[in-house]
Structures are given as C-alpha cells and as structure tokens.
C-alpha positions as a Markdown table, in Angstrom:
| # | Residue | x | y | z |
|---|---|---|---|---|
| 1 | Unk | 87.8 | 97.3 | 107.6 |
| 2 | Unk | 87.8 | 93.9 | 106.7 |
| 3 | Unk | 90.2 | 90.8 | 106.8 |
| 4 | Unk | 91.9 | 88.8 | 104.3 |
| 5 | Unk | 90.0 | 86.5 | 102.8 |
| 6 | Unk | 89.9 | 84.6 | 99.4 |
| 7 | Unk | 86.8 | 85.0 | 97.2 |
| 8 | Unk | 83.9 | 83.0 | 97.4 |
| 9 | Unk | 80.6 | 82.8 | 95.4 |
| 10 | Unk | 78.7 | 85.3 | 93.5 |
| 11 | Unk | 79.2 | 89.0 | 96.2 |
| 12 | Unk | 78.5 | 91.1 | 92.5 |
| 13 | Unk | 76.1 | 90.0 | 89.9 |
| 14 | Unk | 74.8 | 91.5 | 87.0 |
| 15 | Unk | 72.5 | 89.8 | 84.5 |
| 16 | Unk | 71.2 | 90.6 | 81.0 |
| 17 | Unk | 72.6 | 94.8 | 81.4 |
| 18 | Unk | 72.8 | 96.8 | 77.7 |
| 19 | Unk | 72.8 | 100.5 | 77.2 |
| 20 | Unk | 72.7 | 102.6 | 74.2 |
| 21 | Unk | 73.8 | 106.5 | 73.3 |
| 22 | Unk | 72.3 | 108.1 | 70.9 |
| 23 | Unk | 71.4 | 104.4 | 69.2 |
| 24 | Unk | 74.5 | 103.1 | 69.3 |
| 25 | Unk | 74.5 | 100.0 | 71.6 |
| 26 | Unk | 77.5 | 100.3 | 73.7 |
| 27 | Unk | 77.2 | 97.1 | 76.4 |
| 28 | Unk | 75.0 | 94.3 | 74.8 |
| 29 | Unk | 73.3 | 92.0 | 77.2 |
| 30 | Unk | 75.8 | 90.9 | 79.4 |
| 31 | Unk | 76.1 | 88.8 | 81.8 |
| 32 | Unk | 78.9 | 89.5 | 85.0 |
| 33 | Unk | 79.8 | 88.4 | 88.2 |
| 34 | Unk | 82.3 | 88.9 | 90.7 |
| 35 | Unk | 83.0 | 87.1 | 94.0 |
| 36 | Unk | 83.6 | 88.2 | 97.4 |
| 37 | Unk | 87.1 | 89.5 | 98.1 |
| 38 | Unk | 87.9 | 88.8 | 94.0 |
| 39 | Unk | 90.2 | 91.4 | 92.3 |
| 40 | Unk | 88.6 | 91.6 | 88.5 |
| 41 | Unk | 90.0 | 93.3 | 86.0 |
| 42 | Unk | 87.7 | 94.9 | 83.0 |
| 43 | Unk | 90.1 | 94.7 | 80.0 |
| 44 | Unk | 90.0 | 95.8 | 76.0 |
| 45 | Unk | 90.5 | 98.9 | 73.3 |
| 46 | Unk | 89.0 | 102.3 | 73.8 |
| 47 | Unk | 85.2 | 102.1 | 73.4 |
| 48 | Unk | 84.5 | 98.2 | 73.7 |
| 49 | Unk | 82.0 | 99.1 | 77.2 |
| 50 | Unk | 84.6 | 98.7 | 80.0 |
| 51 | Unk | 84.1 | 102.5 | 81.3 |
| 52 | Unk | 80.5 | 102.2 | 80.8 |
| 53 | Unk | 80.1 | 98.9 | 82.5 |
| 54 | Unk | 81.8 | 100.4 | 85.5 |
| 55 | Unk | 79.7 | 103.3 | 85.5 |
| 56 | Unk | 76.9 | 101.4 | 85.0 |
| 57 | Unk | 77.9 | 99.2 | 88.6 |
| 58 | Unk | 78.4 | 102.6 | 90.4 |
| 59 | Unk | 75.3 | 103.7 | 89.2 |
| 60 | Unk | 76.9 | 107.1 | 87.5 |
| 61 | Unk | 74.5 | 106.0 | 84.8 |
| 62 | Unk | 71.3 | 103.8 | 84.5 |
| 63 | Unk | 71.0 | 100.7 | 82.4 |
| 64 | Unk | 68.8 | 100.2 | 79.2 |
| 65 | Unk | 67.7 | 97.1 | 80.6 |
| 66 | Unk | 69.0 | 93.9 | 82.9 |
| 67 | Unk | 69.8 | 93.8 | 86.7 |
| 68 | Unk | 72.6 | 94.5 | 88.9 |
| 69 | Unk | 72.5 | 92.9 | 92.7 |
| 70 | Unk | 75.2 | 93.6 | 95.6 |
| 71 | Unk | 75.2 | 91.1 | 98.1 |
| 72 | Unk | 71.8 | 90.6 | 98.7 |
| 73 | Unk | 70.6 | 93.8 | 97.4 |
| 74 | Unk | 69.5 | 94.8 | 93.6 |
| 75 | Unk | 70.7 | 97.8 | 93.4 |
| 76 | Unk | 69.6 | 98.5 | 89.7 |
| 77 | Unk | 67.6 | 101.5 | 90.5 |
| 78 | Unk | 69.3 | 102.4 | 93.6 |
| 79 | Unk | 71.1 | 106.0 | 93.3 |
| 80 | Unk | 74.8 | 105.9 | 93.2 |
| 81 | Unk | 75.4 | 107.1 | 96.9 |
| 82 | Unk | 72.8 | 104.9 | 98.3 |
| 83 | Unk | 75.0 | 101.9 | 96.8 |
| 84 | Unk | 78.0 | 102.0 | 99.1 |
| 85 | Unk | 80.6 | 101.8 | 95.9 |
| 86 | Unk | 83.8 | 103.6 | 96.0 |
| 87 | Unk | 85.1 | 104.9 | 92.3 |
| 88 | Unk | 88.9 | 106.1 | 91.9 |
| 89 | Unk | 88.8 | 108.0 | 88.8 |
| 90 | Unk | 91.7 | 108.2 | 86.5 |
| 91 | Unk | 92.7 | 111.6 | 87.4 |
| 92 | Unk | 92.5 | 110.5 | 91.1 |
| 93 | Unk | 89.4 | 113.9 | 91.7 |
| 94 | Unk | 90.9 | 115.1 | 94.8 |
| 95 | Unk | 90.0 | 118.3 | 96.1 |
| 96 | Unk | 93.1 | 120.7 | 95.5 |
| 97 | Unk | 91.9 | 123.3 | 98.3 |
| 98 | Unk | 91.9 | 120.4 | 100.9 |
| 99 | Unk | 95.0 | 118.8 | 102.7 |
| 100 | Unk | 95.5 | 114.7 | 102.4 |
| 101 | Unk | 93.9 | 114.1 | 105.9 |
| 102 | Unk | 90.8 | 116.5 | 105.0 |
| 103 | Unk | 90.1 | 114.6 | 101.0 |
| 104 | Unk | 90.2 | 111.7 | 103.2 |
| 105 | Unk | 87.4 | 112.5 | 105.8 |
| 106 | Unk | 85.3 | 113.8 | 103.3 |
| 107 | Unk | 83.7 | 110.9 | 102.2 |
| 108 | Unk | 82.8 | 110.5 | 106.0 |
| 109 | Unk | 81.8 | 113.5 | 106.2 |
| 110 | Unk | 79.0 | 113.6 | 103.8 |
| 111 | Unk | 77.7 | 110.2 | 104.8 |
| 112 | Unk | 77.0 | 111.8 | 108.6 |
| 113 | Unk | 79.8 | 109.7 | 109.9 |
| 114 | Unk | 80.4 | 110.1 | 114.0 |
| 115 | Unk | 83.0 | 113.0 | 114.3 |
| 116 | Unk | 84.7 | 110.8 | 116.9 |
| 117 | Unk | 85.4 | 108.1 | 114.8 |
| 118 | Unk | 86.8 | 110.1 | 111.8 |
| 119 | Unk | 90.6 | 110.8 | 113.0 |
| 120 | Unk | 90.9 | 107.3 | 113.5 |
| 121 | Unk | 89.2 | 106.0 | 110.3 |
| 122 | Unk | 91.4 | 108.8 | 108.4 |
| 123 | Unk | 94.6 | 107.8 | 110.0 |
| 124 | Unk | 93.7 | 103.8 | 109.5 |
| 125 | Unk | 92.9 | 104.4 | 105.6 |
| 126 | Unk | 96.3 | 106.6 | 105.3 |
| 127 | Unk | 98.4 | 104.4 | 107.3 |
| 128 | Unk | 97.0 | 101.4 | 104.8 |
| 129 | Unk | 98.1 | 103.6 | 101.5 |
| 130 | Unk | 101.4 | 104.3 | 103.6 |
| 131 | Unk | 100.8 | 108.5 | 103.6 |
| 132 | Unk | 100.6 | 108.7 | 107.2 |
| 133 | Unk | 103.2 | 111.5 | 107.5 |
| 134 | Unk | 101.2 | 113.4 | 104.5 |
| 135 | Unk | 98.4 | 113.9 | 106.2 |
| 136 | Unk | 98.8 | 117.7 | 106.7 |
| 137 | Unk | 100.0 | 118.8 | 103.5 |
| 138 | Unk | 98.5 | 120.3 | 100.6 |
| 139 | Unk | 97.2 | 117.8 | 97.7 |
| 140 | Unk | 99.3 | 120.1 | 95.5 |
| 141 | Unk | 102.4 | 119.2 | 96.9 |
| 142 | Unk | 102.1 | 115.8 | 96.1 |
| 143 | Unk | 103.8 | 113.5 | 93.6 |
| 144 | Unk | 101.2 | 111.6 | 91.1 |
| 145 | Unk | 102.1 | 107.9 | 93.1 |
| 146 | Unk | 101.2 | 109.6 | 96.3 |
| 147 | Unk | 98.1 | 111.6 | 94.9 |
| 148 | Unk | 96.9 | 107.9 | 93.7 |
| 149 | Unk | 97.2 | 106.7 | 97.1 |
| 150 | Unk | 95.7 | 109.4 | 98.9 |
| 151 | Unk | 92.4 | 108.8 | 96.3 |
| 152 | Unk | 92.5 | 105.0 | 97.8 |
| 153 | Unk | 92.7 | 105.7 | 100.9 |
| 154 | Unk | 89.6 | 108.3 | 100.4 |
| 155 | Unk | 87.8 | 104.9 | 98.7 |
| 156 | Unk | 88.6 | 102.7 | 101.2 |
| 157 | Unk | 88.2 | 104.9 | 104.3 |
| 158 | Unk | 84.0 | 104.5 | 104.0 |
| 159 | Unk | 84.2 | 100.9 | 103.9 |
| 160 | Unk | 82.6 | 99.9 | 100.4 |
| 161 | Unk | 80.7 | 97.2 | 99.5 |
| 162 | Unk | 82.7 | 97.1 | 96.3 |
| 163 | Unk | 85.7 | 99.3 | 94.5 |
| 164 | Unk | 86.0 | 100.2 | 91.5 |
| 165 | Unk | 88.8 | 101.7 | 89.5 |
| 166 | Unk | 89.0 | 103.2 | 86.3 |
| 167 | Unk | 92.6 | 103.1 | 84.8 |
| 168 | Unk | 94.0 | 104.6 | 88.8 |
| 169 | Unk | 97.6 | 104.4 | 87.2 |
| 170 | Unk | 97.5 | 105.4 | 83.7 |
| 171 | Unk | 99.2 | 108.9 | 84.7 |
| 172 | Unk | 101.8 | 107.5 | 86.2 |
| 173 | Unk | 105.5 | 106.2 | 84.6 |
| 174 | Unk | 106.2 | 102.4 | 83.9 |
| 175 | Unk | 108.6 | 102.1 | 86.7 |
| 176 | Unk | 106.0 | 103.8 | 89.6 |
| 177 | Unk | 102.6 | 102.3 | 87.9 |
| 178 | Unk | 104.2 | 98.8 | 88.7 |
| 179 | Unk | 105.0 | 99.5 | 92.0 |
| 180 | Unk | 102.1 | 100.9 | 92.2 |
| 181 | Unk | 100.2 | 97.4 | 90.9 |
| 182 | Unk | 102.0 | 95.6 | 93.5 |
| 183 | Unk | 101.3 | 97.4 | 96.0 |
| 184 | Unk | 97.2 | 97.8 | 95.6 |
| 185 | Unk | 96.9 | 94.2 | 94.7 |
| 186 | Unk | 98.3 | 93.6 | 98.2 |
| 187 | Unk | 96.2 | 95.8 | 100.2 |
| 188 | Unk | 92.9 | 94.5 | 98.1 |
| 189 | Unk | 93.7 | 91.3 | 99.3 |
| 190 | Unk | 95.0 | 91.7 | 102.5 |
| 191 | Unk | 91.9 | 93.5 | 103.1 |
| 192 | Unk | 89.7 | 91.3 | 102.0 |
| 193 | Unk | 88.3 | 94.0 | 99.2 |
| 194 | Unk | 86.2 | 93.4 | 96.3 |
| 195 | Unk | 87.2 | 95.5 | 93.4 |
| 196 | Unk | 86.8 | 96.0 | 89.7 |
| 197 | Unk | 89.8 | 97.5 | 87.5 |
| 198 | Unk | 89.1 | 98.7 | 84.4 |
| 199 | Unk | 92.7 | 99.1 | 82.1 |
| 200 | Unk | 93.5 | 98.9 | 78.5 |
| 201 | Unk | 97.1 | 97.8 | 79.1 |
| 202 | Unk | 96.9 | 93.9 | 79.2 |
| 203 | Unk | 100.5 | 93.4 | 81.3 |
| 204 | Unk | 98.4 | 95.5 | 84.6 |
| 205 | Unk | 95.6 | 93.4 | 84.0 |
| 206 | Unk | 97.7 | 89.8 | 84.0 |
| 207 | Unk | 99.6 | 91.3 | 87.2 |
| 208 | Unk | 97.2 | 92.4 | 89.2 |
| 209 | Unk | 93.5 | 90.3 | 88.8 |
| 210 | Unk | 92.2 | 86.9 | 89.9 |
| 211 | Unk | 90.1 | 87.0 | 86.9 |
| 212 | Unk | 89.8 | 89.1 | 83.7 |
| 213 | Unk | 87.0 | 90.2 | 81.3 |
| 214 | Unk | 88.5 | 90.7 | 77.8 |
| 215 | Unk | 85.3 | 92.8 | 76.1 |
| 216 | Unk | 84.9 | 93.8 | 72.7 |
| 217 | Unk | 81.9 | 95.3 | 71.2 |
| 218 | Unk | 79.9 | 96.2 | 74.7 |
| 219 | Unk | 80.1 | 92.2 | 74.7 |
| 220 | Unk | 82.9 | 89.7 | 76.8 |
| 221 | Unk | 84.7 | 87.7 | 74.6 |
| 222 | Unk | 86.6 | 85.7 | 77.8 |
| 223 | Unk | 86.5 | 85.8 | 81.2 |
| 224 | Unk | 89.1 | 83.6 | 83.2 |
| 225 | Unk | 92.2 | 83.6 | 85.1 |
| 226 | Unk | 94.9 | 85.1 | 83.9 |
| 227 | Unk | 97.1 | 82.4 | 83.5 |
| 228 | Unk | 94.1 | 80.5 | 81.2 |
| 229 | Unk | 93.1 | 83.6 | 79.4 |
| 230 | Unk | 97.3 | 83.9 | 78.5 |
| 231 | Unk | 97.8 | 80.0 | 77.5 |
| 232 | Unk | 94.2 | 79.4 | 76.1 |
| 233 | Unk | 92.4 | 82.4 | 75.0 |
| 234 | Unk | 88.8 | 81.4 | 73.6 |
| 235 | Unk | 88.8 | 83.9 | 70.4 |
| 236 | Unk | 91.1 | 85.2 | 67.7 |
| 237 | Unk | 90.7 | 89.1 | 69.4 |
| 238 | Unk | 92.0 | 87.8 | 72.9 |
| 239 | Unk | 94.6 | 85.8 | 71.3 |
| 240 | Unk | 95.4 | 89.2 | 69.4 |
| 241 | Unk | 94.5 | 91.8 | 72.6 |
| 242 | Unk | 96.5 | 89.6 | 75.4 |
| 243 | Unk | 99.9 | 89.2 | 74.6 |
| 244 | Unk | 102.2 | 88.3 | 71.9 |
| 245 | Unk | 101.3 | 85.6 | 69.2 |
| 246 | Unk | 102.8 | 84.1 | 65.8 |
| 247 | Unk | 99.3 | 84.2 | 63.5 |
| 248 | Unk | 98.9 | 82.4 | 60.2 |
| 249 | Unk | 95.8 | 82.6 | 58.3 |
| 250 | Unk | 95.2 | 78.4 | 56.9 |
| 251 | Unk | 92.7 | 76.0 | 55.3 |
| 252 | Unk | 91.5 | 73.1 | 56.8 |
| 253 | Unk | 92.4 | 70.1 | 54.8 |
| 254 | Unk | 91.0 | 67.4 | 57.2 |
| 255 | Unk | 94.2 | 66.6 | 59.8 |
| 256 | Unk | 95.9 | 69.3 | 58.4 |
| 257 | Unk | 96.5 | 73.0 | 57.2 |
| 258 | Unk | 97.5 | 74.6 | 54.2 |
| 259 | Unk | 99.5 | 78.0 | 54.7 |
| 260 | Unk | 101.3 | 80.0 | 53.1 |
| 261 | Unk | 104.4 | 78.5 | 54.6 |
| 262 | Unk | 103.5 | 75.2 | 53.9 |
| 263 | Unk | 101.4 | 72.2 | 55.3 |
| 264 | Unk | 101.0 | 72.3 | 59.1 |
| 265 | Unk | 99.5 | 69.4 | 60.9 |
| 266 | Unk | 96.4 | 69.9 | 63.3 |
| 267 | Unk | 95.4 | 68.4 | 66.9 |
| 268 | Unk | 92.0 | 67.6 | 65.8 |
| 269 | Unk | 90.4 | 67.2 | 62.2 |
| 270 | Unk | 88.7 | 69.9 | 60.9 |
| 271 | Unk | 86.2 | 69.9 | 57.9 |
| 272 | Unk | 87.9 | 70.6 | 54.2 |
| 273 | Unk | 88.2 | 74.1 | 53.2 |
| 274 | Unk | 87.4 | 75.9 | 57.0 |
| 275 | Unk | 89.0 | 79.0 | 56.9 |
| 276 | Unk | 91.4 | 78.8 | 59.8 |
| 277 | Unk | 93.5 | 81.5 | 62.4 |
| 278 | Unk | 96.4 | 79.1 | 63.8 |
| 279 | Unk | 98.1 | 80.7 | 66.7 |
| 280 | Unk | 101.3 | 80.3 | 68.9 |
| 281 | Unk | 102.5 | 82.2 | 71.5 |
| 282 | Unk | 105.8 | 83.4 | 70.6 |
| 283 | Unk | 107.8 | 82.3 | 73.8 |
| 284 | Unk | 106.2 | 78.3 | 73.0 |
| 285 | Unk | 108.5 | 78.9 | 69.2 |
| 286 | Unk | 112.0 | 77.3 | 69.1 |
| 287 | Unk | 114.6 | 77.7 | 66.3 |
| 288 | Unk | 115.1 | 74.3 | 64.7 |
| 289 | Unk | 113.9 | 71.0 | 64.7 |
| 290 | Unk | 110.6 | 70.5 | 66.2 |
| 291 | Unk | 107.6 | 68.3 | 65.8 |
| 292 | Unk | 105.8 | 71.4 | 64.2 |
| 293 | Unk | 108.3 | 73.3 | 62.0 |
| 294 | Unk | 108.0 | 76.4 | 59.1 |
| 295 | Unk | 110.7 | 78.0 | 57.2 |
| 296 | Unk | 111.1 | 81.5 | 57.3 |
| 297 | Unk | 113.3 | 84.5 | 56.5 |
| 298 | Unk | 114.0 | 87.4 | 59.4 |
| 299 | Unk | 113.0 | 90.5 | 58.8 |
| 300 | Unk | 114.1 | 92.3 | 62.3 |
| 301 | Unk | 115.4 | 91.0 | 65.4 |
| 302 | Unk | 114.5 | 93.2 | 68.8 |
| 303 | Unk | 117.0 | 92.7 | 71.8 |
| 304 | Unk | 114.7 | 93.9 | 75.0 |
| 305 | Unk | 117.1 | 92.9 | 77.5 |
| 306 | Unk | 115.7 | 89.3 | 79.2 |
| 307 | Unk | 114.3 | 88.2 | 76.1 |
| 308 | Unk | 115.2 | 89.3 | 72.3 |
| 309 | Unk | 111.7 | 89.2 | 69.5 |
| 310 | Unk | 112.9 | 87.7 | 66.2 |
| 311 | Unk | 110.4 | 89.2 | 63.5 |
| 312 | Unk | 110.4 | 86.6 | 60.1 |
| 313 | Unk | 108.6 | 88.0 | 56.9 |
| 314 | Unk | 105.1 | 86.7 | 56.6 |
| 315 | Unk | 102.3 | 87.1 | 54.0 |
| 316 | Unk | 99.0 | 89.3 | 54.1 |
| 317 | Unk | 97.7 | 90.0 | 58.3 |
| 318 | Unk | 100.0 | 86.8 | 59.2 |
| 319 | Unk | 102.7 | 87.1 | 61.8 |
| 320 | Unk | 105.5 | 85.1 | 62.4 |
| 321 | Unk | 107.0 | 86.0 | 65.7 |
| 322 | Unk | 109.7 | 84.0 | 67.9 |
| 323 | Unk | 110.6 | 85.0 | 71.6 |
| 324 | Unk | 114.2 | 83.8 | 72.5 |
| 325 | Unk | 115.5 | 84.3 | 76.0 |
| 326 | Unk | 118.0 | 86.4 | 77.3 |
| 327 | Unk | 120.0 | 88.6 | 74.2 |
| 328 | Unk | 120.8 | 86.7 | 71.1 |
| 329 | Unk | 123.3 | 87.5 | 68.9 |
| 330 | Unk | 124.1 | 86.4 | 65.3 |
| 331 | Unk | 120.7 | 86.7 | 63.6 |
| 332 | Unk | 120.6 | 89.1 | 61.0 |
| 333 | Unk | 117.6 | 90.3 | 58.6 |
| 334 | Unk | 117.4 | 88.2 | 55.4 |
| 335 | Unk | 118.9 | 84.7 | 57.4 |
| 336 | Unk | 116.5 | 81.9 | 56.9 |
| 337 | Unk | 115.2 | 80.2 | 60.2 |
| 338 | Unk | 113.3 | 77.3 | 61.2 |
| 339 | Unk | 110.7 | 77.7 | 63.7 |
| 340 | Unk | 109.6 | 74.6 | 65.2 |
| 341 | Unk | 106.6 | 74.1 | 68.4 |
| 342 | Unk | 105.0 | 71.6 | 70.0 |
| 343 | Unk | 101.4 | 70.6 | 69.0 |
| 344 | Unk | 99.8 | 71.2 | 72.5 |
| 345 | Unk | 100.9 | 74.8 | 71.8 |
| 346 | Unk | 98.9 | 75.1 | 68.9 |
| 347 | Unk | 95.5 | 77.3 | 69.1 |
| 348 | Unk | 93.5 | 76.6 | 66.3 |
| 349 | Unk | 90.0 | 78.6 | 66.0 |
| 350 | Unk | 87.7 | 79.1 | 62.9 |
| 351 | Unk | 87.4 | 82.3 | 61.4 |
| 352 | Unk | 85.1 | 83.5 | 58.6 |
| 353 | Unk | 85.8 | 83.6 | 55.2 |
C-alpha cells in the first residue's frame, strides 16, 4: 500500500458528465476534479446527484455524456472492474456466510491475485482497520463500527486507484460515527489514499475532507476547503446547507439595506432596489453594542452544553439566530436583545425577486 503523502495536481478528473432517468436530468454538465492523496467529500439533500456522481466514477452506471480520466487513463467506457475503484456501500455488503479474514480476501480472490501473497495482504488491510484478532469470526457476530471496518479493509486490501464511499457511517450512533470519522480520515492520509465521501450530514463532511462539493440540482454550487466553504460560502443554499446562519431578506438602497429590522449598512454598494439575502453566522453575533446592531425580541433560548442558541422572532423565511458560548442563563422568551457584528462578517449575495 502506499505512503503518506499530501495531494497534488489533478489524480481524478471529470469533465462536462450529465445523466438523465426517465428525462429527468439528474447531474448537469459538471465539471470535477480530485487530487492525488485528497480526501473529498460529495455533500447536499437527498437527490441533488451526489450518489449518482459516485456511481457514475465507479462506473455502476454510464454517463449521458462528458469524460471521466484516472491518472492517465479515461476510464469513461471502461467497465467498473476494469477501473481499479473500491466502493463501501452504506450497508457495508459483506458476505454474511463468510468470516472477516475470508470478505477480506475476496476481492483478491476474484482479481486472480497470487495465493501466496493473500494472508499477508489480508492481515496488512485488517491490521490497518485494527480487526486483526477478528479475523476468524463470523461477519454476524460483529458490531456495526467493526462491520464498517472490516468493509474498508476489503476496499483497501486490492490497492485502488481511488475510494469511494457512500454515506460508510450513516448506521452507526453519533458517538461511534465520530470515532469512526477520526479514525478513517487518519488511515486515508496516512496511506496516502485518494477517496470520495459522499454524506448528507454537513458536520462529517467539515471533519473529515480537504475539500467539499456542496451540489444542488445534479449541479456544484461550491467546491473548497472546508474552512472557506464555512466562513465564505458562494450561494444562499450553502450558506443555508453548511451550518448555522442568521438570514434577513433586504433591499439594496445604495450603501445600505432596508429590513425589516431596520436600516443595515453594507461593505460595498449595491444598485437601488436589489433584492438582497444578508447572512451571518450565528457564532460571529454578539449581544450589544456593535458596529452592525438590530433589535430583536427572543423567542427560545437552547442550552447545548458548550454553546447555548438564542432564537429572536423574525419576519417571513428570515432568521435571527445568536450562538453564545458556554450555558447562558437569564434570557427569557419575550426579552428584547441587541445583536450587534462586525462588517467583515457580513455575507451579502443577490437573490431574485
């Protein structure tokens, strides 16, 4: 298997790809690349193409039209197990009649692998997923953590060009699916890996990926680090799909806003009348006096332990959300607040009428 290494230039590429069912177009000429050794994460609602795109890398399914290339090869037309792509499928598709050591090898196996080499192959890939002392017991008696690693260890143990994952640890509890992210995020870059996680829940894709994909529509609305797509996200749907956000629905008068909370100022001038999202991310909102400030009543305040979520009353789709740390007390529904940011935390995009 490989080493550690950090990712370098274009390793996946795929250029121009759509697909339809039954005349409905579910990825719409799009455009994706990956690097070498890059961890990237596929990220959005039910049915906005992540699933499909996958399948559509692994070759599962063929393309409408556009190209995909691994490495040097275009692999477009190339049947899926000619590509040399490992999938781990959401419910893991082990073989229930076969020990751990035995779904391991069979990968091997099928690809005509030297008999010698596989013991040590198997025993490499289990020792990597820690499940060396499983390797003679039945899949059945395994907990859903350990059935996830045996199916990457059965992914890595052929040596794949790429990996790709559809939602691995969406079966699993909160507490064991982040242990679980920690832990393959460390192999995959230990190892040098390059890999493709599809996931609908944002917080695994911010934990776990060097860059991520937010799609919507078979389209992709962002793709960045996480750290950019978090603090600066292009569109109104990432700002709504990745993370938390106070959203207030304006008018551009020139250097300024008109709300329904009052007059906000902008960082740059926008024609009159522009129908206007303004965004801020709910940690970035202070009680009190502030260069940016709005007045506004509480409607519920949410202790979660590290941080407590005070929830004001706010007009139509707007939301007016405030992210204090640690547990507050002394704010009650029906108190009036002021809620006061900096400009620079501002996101301002044009929306349509």
């Amino acid at each position: 298997m490989t080493n550690a290494t950090t990712p370098t230039a274009r390793y996946l590429d795929a250029v121009g790809l759509s697909k339809s069912y039954h005349g409905t177009r579910v990825i719409d000429g799009l455009d994706f690349s990956v690097a070498r050794g890059e961890l990237v994460s596929l990220l959005g609602p039910s049915g906005c193409g992540k699933t499909t795109l996958l399948r559509l890398i692994a070759g599962l399914v063929s393309s409408d039209d556009g190209n995909i290339s691994i490495g040097t090869r275009n692999v477009t037309r190339t049947p899926a197990h000619k590509r040399n792509v490992s999938v781990v499928f959401q419910n893991y598709a082990l073989f229930p009649h076969l020990k751990v050591a035995e779904n391991v090898a069979f990968g091997l196996r099928a690809r005509k692998v030297d008999k010698a080499t596989i013991p040590d192959r198997v025993a490499e890939a289990l020792h990597l997923v820690r499940m060396t002392e499983f390797a003679d017991r039945p899949v059945a008696a395994l907990s859903g953590g350990q059935q996830q690693r045996v199916a990457v260890a059965r992914a890595l143990v052929v040596q794949p060009d790429l990996l790709l994952l559809d939602e691995p640890f969406s079966a699993l509890d909160r507490k064991l699916r982040e242990t679980m992210q920690v832990e393959l995020k460390t192999l995959l870059r230990d190892r040098g890996i390059t890999a493709i996680f599809v996931t609908h829940d944002q917080e695994e894709a911010l934990a776990v990926s060097h860059r991520i994909a937010v799609m919507n529509e078979g389209r992709i609305e962002q793709f960045t680090a996480p750290a950019e797509l978090y603090a600066r996200p292009a569109t109104p749907f990432a700002l709504d799909f990745v993370g938390l956000s106070t959203r207030i629905h304006a008018t551009a008068r020139g250097n300024s806003a008109e709300t329904a909370y009052g007059t906000l100022p902008l960082p740059d001038p926008i024609p009159d009348g522009t129908p206007l999202l303004i965004g801020v991310r709910p940690e970035n909102i202070t009680l009190g006096d502030a260069p940016i400030t709005l007045s506004a009543e509480v409607a519920d305040v949410m202790i979660l332990g590290s941080k407590t979520h005070v929830h004001c009353r706010s007009e139509g789709d707007d939301r007016l959300l405030c992210e204090l740390p640690g547990t507050v007390s002394g704010i009650t529904p029906g108190q009036k607040l002021t809620l006061g940011w900096a400009p620079e935390n501002t996101l301002v995009y044009e929306v349509p009428a």
